[in-house]
C-alpha positions in Angstrom: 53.4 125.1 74.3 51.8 125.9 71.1 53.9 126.6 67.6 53.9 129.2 65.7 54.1 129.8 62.2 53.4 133.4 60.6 54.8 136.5 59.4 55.9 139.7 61.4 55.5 143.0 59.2 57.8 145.9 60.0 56.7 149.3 59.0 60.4 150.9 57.3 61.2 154.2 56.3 63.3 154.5 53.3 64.2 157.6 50.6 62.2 157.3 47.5 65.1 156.6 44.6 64.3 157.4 41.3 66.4 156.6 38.1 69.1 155.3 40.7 69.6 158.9 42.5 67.7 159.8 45.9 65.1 162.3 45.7 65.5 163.6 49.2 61.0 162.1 50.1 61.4 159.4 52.7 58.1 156.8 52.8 57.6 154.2 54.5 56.5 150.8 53.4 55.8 147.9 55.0 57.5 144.4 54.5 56.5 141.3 55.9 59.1 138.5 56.8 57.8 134.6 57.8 59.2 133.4 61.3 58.8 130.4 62.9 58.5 129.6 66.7 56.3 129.4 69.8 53.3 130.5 71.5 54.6 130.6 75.5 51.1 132.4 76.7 47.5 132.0 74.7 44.9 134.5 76.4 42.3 137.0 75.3 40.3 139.9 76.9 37.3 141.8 75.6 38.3 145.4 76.0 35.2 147.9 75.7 35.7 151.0 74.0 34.0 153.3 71.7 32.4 150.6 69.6 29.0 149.0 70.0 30.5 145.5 70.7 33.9 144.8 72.6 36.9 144.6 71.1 39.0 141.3 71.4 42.6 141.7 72.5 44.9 139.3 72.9 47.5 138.8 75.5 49.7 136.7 74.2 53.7 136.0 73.8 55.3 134.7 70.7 58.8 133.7 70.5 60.2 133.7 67.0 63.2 132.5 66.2 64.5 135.3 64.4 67.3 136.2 61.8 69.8 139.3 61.2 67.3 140.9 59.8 65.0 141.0 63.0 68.1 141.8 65.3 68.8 145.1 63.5 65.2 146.3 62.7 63.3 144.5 66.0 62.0 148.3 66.8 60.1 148.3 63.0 58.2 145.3 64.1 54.4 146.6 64.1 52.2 143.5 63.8 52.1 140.0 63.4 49.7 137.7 60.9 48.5 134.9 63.2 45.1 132.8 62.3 44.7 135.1 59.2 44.2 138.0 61.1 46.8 141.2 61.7 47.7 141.3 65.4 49.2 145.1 66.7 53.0 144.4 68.7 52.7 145.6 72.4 57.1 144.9 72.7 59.9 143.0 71.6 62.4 142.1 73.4 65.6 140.3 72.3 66.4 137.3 74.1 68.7 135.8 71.5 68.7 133.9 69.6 64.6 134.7 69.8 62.4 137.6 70.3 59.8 138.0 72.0 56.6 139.1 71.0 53.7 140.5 73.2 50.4 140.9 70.6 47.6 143.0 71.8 44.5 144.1 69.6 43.7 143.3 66.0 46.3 145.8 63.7 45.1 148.1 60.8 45.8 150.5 58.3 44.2 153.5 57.4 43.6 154.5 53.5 46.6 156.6 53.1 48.9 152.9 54.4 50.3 154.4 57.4 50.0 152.4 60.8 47.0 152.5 63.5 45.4 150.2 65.2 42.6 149.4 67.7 43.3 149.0 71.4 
């Protein structure tokens, strides 16, 4: 089993505040946390799509060991930074004190910073 060392980043929506009073426009944002843990399956696929080459998507499972943070906002969790590259969250599943990751295909963002991704 390999280990894992990253960052998860969870996409949160919050209400803008301005001079300490709300301002009734909700954005969201994203935040990245660092976890630390295991890789319990390391596969790929080449998926063929739209593109002129194959895309490469991963299938594999990362446990993290998580924190109270990633208990109460595990359904935020859009991507994960693994070999310097953005990785798109299939699932999490809690399986305290872990969660369990399943990565698919490389994660992005489109100009305006909301979520897509390739897949």
């Amino acid at each position: 089993m390999a280990r894992f060392s990253g960052k998860v980043g969870y996409l949160i929506t919050a209400e803008e505040i301005v001079d300490g009073e709300p301002t009734g426009v909700w954005k969201e944002t994203y935040k990245d946390r660092p976890y630390f843990g295991d890789i319990e399956q390391l596969s790929s696929r080449w998926s063929s799509g739209s593109n002129l080459n194959d895309d490469v998507v991963l299938t594999n499972t990362i446990s993290i060991v998580a924190d109270p943070f990633a208990f109460e906002n595990f359904q935020k969790m859009r991507y994960v930074e693994w070999k310097g590259q953005k990785w798109k969250i299939e699932s999490a599943s809690v399986q305290t004190p872990r969660i369990v990751l399943s990565v698919g295909g490389v994660y992005n963002a489109d100009p305006n910073g909301l979520a897509s991704s390739t897949s």
